[in-house]
MDTraj code that builds the backbone (N, CA, C; nanometers):
import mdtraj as md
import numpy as np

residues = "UNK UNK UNK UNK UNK UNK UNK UNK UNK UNK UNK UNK UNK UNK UNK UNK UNK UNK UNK UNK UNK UNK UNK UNK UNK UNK UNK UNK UNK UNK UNK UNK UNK UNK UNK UNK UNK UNK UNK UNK UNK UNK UNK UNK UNK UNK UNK UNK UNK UNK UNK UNK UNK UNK UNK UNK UNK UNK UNK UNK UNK UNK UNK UNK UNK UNK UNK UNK UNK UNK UNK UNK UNK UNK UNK UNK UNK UNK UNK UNK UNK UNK UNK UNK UNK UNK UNK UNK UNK UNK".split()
xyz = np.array([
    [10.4856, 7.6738, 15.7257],
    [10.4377, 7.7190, 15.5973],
    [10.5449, 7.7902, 15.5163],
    [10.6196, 7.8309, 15.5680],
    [10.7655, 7.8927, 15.5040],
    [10.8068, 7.8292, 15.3997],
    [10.8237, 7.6620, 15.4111],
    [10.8734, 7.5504, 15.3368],
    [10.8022, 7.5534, 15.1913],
    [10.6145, 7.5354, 15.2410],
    [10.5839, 7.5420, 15.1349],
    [10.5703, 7.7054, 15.0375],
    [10.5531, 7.8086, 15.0818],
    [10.5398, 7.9083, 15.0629],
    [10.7125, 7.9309, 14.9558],
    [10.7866, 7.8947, 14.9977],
    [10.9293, 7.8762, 14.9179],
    [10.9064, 7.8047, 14.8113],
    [10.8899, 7.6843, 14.8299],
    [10.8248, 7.5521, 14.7370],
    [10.7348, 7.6769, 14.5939],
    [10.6427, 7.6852, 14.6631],
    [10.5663, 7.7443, 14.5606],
    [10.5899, 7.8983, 14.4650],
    [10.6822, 7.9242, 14.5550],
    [10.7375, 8.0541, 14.4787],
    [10.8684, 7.9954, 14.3800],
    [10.9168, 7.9069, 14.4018],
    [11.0411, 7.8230, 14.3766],
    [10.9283, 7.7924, 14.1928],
    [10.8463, 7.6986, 14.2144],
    [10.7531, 7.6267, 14.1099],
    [10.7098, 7.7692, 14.0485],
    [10.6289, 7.8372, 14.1141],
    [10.6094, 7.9855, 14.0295],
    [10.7255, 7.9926, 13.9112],
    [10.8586, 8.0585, 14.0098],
    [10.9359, 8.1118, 13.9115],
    [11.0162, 8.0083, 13.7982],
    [11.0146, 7.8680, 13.7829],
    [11.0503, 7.7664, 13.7313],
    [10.9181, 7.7876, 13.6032],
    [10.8201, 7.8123, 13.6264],
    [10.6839, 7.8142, 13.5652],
    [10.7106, 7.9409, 13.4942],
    [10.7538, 8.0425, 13.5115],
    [10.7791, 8.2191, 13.4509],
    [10.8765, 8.1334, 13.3438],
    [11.0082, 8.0771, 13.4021],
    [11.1192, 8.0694, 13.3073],
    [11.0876, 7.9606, 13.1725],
    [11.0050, 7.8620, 13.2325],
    [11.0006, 7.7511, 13.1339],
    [10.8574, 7.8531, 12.9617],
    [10.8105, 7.9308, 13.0390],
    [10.7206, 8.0506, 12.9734],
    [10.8456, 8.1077, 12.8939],
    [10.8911, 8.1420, 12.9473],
    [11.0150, 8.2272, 12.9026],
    [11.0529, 8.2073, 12.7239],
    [11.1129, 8.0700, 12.7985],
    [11.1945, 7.9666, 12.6937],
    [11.1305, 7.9494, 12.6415],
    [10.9627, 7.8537, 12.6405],
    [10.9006, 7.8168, 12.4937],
    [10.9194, 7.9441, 12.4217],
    [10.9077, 8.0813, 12.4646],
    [10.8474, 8.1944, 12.3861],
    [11.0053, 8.2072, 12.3137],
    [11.1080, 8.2011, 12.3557],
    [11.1983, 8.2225, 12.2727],
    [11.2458, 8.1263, 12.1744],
    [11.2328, 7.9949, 12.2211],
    [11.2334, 7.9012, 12.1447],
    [11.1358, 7.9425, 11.9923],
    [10.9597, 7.9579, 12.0062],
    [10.8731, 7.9860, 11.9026],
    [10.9576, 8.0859, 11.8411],
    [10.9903, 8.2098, 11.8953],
    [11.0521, 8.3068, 11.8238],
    [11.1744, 8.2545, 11.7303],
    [11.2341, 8.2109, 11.7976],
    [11.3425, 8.1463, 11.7580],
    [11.3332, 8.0855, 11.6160],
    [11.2230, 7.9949, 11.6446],
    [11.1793, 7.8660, 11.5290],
    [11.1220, 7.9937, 11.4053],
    [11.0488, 8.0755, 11.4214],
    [10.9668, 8.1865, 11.3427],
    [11.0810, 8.2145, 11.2927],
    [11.2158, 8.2580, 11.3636],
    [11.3162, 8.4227, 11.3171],
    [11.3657, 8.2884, 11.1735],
    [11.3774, 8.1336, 11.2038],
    [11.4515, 8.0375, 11.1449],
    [11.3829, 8.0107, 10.9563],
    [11.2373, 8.0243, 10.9985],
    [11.1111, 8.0003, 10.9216],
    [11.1273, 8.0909, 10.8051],
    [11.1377, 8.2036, 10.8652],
    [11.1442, 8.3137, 10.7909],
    [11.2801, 8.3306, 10.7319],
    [11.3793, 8.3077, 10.7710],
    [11.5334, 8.3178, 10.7075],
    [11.5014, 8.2282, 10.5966],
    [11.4552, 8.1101, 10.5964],
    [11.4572, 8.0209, 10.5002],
    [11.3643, 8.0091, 10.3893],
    [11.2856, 8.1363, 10.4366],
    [11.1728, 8.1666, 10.3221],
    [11.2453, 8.3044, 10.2436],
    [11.3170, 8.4076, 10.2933],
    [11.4290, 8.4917, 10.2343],
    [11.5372, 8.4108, 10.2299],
    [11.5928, 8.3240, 10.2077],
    [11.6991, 8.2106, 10.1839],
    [11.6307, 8.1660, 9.9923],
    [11.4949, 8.0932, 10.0132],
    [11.4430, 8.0671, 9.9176],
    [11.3870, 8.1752, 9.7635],
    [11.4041, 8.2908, 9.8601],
    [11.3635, 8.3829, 9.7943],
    [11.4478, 8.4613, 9.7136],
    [11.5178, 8.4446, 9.7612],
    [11.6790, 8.4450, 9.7019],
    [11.7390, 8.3949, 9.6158],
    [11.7189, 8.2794, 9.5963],
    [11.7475, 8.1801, 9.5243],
    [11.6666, 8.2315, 9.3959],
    [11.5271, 8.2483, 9.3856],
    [11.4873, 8.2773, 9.2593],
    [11.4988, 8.3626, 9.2147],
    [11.5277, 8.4469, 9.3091],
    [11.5642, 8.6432, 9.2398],
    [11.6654, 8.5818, 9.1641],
    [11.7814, 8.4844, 9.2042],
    [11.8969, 8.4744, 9.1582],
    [11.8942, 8.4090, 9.0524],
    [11.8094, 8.2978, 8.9953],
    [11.7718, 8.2046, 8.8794],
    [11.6946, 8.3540, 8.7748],
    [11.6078, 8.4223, 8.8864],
    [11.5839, 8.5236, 8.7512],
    [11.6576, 8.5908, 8.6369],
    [11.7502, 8.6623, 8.7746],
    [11.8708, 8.7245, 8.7242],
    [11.9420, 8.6599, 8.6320],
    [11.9322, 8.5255, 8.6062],
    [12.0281, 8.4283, 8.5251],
    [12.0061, 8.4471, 8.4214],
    [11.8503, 8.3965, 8.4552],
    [11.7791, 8.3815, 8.3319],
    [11.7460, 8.5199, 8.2370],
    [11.7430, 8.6474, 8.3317],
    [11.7004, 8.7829, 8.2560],
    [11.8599, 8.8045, 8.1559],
    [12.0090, 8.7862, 8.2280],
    [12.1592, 8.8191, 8.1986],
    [12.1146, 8.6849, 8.0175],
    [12.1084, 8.6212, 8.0479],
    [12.0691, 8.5172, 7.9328],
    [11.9869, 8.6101, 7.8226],
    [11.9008, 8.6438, 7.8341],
    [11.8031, 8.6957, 7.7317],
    [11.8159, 8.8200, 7.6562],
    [11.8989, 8.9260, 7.8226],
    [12.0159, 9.0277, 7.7038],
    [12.0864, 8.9953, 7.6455],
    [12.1620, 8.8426, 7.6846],
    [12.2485, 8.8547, 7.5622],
    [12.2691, 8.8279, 7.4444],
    [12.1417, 8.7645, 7.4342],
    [12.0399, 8.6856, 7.3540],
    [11.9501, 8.8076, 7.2730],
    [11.9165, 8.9338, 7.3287],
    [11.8866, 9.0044, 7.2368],
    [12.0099, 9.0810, 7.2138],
    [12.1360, 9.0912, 7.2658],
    [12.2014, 9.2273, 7.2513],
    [12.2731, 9.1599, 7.1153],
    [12.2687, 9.0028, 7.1069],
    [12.3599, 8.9447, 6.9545],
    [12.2379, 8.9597, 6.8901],
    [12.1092, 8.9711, 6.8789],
    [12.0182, 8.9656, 6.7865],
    [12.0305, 9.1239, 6.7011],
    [12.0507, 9.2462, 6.8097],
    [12.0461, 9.3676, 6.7694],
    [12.1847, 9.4036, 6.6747],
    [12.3088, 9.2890, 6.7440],
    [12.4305, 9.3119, 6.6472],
    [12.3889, 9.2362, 6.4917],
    [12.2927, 9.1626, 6.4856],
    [12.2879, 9.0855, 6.3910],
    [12.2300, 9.1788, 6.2875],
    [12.1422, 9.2273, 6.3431],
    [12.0315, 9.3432, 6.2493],
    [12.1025, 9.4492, 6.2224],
    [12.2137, 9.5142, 6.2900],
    [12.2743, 9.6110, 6.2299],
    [12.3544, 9.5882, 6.1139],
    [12.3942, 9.4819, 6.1706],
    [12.5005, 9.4474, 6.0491],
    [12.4139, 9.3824, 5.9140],
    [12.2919, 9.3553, 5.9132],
    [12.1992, 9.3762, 5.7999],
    [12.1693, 9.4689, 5.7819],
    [12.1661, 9.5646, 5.8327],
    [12.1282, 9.7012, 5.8400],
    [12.2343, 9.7716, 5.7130],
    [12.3172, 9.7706, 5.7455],
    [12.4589, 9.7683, 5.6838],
    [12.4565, 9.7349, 5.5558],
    [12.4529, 9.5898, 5.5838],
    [12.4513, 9.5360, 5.3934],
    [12.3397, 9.5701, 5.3167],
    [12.2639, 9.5761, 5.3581],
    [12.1252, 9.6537, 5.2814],
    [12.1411, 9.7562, 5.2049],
    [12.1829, 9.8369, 5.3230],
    [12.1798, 10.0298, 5.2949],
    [12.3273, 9.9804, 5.1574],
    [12.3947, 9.8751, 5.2296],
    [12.5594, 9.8903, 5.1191],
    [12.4599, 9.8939, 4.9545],
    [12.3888, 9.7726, 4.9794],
    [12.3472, 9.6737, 4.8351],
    [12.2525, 9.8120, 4.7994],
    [12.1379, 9.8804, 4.8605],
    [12.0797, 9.9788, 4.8183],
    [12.1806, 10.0856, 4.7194],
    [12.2621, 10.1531, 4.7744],
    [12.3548, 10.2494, 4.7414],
    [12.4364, 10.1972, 4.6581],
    [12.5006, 10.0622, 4.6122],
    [12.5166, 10.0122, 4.5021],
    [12.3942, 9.9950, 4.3614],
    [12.2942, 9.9837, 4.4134],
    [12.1858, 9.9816, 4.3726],
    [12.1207, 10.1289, 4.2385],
    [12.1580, 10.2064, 4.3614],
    [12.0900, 10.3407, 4.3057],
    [12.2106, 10.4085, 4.2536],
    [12.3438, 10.3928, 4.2521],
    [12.4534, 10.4657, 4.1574],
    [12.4382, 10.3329, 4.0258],
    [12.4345, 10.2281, 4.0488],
    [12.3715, 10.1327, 3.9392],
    [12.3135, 10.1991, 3.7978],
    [12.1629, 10.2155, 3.8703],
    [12.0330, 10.3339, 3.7991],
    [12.0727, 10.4383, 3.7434],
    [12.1540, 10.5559, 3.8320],
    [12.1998, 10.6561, 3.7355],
    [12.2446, 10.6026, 3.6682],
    [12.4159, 10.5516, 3.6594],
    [12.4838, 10.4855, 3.5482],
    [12.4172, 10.4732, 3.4581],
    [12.2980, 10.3848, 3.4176],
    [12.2232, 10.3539, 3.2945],
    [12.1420, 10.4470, 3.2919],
    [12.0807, 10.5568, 3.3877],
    [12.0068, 10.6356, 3.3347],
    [12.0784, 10.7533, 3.2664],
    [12.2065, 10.7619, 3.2819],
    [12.3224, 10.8498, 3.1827],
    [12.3712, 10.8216, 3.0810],
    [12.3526, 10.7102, 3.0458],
    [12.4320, 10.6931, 2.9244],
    [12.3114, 10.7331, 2.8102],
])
top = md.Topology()
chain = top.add_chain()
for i, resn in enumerate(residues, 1):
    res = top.add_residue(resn, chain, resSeq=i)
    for name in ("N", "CA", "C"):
        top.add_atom(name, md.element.get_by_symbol(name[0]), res)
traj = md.Trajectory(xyz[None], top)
């Protein structure tokens, strides 16, 4: 009985290890699953970011645009109103 009693402790521990392995393998496949879902996730933070760097700069020339109307306005105003006196002096 030695023989088999070996045998079966032999198959036991072949049976623990092959346990072993699927479980690291699943883990394995999960740790892989998940990298590639923060892989993906990544990716769109990064298209955001593109797309957000795009839209400042897209408003930051809109805000240069308005100042510099800002500008000619107030200029044409203040030409405007020394205009008025002028004729309201003579």
């Amino acid at each position: 009985m030695t023989g088999d009693t070996t045998l079966r402790e032999v198959i036991g521990r072949l049976g623990k290890a092959i346990d072993t392995l699927e479980g690291a393998v699943a883990a394995r496949l999960e740790h892989e699953q998940d990298y590639g879902e923060a892989e993906a996730e990544v990716q769109r933070m990064n298209a955001d970011r593109a797309r957000l760097a795009q839209e400042l700069d897209n408003s930051e020339a809109r805000a240069e645009r308005l100042e510099e109307a800002n500008k000619e306005v107030s200029r044409r105003l203040v030409t405007a109103m020394e205009t008025i006196r002028a004729v309201l002096d003579r």
